[in-house]
N, C-alpha and C positions, 0 to 999 in steps of 0.2 A: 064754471063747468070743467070736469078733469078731464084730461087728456087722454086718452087710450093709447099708449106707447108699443108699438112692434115689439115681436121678440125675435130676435136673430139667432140662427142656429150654429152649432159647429160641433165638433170634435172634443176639442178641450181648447180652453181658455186660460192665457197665462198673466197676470196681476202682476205688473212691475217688469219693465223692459231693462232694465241695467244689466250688471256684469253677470249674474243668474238668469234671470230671465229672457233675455237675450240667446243665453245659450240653448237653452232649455226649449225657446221658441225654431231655434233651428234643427235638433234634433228630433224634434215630434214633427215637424215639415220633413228630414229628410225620409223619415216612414211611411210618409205618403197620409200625414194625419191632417185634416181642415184645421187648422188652429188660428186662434185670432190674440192677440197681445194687448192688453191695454195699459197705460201709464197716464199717471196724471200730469208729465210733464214731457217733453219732447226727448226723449234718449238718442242719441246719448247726451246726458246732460250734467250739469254740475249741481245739482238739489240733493245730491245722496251720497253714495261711498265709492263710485265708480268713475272717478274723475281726478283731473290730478297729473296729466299725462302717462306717469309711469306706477308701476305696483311691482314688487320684487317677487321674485319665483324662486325657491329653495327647497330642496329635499333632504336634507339631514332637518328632520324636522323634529326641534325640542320640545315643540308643543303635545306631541303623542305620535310615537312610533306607528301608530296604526294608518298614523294619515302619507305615509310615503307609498304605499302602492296607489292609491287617489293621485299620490302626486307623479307619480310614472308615468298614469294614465292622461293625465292632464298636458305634461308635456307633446307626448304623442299627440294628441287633438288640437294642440295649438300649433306645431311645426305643419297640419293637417288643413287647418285653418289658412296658414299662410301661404302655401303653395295654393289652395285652392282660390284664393280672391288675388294671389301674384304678389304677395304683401308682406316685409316682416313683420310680424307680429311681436315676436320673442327673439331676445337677444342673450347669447351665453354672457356673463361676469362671473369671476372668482366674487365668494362673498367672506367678509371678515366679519365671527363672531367673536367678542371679547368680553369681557366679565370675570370676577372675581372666582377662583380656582375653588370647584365644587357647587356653583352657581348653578340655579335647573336649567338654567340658558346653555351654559356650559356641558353639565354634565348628558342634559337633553339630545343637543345636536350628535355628542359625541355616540352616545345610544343609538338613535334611528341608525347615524354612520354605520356602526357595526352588526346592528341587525341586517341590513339590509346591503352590508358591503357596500357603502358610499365611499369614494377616495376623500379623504379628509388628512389635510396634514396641523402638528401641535406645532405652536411656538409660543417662545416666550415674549412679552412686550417688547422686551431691547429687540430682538430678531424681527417681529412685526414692524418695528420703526425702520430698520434698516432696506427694509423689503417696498414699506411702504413709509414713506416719510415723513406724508401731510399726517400722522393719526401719532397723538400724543397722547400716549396712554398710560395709566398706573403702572409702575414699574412688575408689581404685584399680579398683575391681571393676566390670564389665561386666554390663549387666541386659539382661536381653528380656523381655518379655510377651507371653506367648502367649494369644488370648483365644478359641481352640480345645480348651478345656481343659477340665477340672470333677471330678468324684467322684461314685461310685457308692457304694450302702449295700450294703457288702459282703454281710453276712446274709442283707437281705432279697433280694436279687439270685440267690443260692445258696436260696433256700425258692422263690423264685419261679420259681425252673427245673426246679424236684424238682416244685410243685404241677403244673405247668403239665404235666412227661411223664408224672407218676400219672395226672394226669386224662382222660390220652391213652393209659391201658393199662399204662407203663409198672410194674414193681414195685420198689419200695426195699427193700433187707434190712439194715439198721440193725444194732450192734452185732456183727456177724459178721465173723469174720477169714479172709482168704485164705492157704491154705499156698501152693498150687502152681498155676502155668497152664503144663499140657503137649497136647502134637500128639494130638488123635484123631479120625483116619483124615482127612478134611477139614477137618476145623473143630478146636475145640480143647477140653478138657478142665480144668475150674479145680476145685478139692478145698479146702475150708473146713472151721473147726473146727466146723460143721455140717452138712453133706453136701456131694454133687457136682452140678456144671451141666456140662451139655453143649451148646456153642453151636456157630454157623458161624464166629463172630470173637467178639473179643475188645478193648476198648480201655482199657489202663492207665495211671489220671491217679491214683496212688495216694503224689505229691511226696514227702515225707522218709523213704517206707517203700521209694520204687522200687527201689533198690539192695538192700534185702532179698527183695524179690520177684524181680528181675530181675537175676542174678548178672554180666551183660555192665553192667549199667551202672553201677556198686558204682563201679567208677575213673572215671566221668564226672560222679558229683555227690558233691558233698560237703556238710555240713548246717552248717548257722550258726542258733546262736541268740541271739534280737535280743529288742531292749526296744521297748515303745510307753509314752510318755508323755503326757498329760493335767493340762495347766496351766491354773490360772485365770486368768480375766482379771482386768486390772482399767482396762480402755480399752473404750470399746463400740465404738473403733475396727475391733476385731477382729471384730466383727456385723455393721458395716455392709459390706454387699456392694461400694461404691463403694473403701472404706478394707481391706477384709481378703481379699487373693489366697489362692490356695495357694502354695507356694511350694520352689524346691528348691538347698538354696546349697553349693557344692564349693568349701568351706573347707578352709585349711591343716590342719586338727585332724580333718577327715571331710567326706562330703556327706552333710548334712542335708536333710528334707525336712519339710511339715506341712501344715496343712488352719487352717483360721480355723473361728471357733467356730461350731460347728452347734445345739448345744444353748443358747447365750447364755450359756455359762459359762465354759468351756473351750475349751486349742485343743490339739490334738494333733498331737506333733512325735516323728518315728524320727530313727535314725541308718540310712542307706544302707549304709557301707559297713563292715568290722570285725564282729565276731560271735566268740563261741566257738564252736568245733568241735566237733558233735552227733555223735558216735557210735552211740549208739541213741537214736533220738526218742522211745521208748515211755517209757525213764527219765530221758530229761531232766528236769532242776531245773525248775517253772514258778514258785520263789517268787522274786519280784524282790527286786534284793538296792540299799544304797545304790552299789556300784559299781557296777552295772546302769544304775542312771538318772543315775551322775557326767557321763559326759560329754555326756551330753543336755541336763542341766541348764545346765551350765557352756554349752554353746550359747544355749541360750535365752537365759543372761544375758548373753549378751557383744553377740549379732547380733538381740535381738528386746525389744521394749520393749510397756509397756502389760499385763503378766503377772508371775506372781510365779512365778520358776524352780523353785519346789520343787512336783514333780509330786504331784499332790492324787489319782492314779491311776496304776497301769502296769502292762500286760498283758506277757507274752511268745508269740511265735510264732516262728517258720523259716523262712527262706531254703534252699530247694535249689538250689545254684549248681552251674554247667558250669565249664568253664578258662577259657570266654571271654566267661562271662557272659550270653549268646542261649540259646534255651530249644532243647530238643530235642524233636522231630514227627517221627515216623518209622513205617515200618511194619517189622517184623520180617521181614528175606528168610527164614527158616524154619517163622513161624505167622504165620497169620492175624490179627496182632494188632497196634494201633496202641499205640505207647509216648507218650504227654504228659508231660514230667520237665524239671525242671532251669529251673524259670520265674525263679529270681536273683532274685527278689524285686521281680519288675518284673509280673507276668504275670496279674493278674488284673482288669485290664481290658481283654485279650484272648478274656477265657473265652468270652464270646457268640459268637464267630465262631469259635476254635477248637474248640469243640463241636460247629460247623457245617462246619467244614474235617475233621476227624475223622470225621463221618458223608459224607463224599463219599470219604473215603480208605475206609472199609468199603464202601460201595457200589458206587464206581467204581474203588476204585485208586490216583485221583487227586484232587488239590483242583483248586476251580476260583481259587483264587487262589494266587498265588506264593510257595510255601514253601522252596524248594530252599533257603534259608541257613539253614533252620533244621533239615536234616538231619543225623543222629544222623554220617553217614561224613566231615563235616568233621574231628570229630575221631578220626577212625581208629577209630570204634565198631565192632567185630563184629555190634551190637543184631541 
């Protein structure tokens, strides 16, 4: 005999409580909106792309000049964030971009810089080494420092946007899984392996599962899985603030990126680009293997000194990548529902503003800031 399942009401309903959704769930709570959050796993958690301790925050941004007013915004709402739960969130660092002379990495940062009057200083590799010691770089290679830059602590950033919309009404639903979000009558209809909500909208930030939830976007992201590595030191070069940037180098072998040691111990260094191809993220492998951290390691030996290359820790997470690597923001021309997907591995120090760009696309329609290049129909999406 079937069960006659309740259906619960609300507001809007946000799919995926991470570094999106999180935010996204507190900005619609601070309008005074019902909104309920569901995740299939506990957030803040380590199953996705929002973990890791730290995520780098940069505004000379070589990936498209269009994303540094987003990133202005974004700063402001986390410095907002922090005061508000009494907490740093975001910490300033000079960041070191390096790469061969006329590189889009290079030429990119150098771009937003001057668009948008970032202080950006040029040096040459000898000068870089001088400056900064641990970083052994091609003699050839092209530096900037951006001292617009810094990192935010991933986790606590993600709890402190979950406390902050609970505290404002908000509900989390922890452990529950989404089957479906279909049309009913105005608003829309979501069906979990718990019961049903009935909202006016809906916004889905639910990264390596969105193509399982959302059959249009299945051909627009594709899933990569990545290594995070954690090196000791053995320079306190890498503590001192004056001596240890972040840093992010578009090497012949990959673009690498890292952070200097937070905890006085270690410094933590990804590979950017490269990844195996995640077909289902629920079965992905999370045990790191030595291939996993070869070529990270072989990085650190070659281009960074003051550390001992053999990773003394290494997490795995995912990249949800697009074709062109820019995240997709969109609203669905059929439901009421806002899609957040496909952040490349770049996107979660946008999360404070794009949770605030997300509740003005539910509210209004529209953002009040400039999203149109990050529309789902550049690349021929149906969404």
């Amino acid at each position: 005999m079937a069960v006659s399942l309740s259906t619960e009401t609300c507001d809007v309903i946000v799919i995926g409580c991470g570094g999106f959704g999180s935010s996204a769930m507190f900005h619609l709570a601070q309008r005074g909106l019902n909104v309920i959050g569901i995740d299939r796993f506990h957030p803040p958690h380590d199953r996705g792309s929002s973990h890791g301790e730290t995520r780098i925050i940069r505004k000379a941004y070589f990936e498209h000049p269009s994303y540094v007013p987003l990133l202005h915004r974004a700063w402001e709402l986390w410095e907002e964030l922090s005061e508000s739960v009494g907490e740093r969130l975001i910490e300033q660092r000079d960041l070191l971009i390096a790469g061969p002379p006329g590189s889009d990495v290079i030429e990119g940062a150098r771009l937003s810089a001057r668009l948008y009057e970032l202080p950006m200083e040029n040096l040459t590799a000898a000068e870089a080494a001088i400056r900064y010691p641990e970083f052994h770089l091609p003699e050839d290679y092209a530096v900037a420092i951006e001292s617009t830059a810094g990192y935010l602590w991933a986790e606590r950033c993600v709890a402190s946007h979950l406390d902050c919309a609970t505290s404002l009404g908000a509900q989390l639903r922890p452990g529950e899984t989404v089957f479906s979000v279909a049309s009913s009558g105005s608003g829309i209809r979501v069906h979990t392996d718990r019961g049903c909500y009935s909202a006016g909208a809906a916004i889905v930030t639910s990264g390596a599962w969105t193509g399982q939830l959302l059959s249009d976007y299945a051909r627009h992201i594709s899933v990569l899985r990545k290594t995070l590595c954690w090196f000791p030191v053995t320079s306190e070069n890498w503590i001192r603030k004056d001596r240890a940037p972040l840093f992010f180098v578009d090497a012949p072998e990959s673009q690498f990126y890292g952070l200097p040691s937070v905890d006085g111990k270690t410094i933590k260094v990804g590979m950017h680009t490269g990844g195996e191809v995640v077909h289902d993220p629920s079965t992905m492998s999370r045990q790191v293997t030595d291939e996993d951290e070869r070529p990270i390691s072989q990085f650190a030996g070659k281009y960074l000194g003051g550390m001992k290359p053999q990773a003394s820790r290494s997490v795995i997470c995912m990249y949800s990548m697009t074709p062109d690597g820019h995240f997709l923001l969109d609203r669905l021309p059929e439901l009421p529902v806002v899609v957040a997907a496909g952040f490349s591995g770049h996107g979660f120090k946008f999360t404070s503003v794009l949770g605030e760009v997300a509740a003005d696309l539910v509210q209004r329609g529209q953002a009040g800031l400039d999203i149109g290049f990050l529309s789902a129909s550049r690349l021929g999406a149906d969404h």
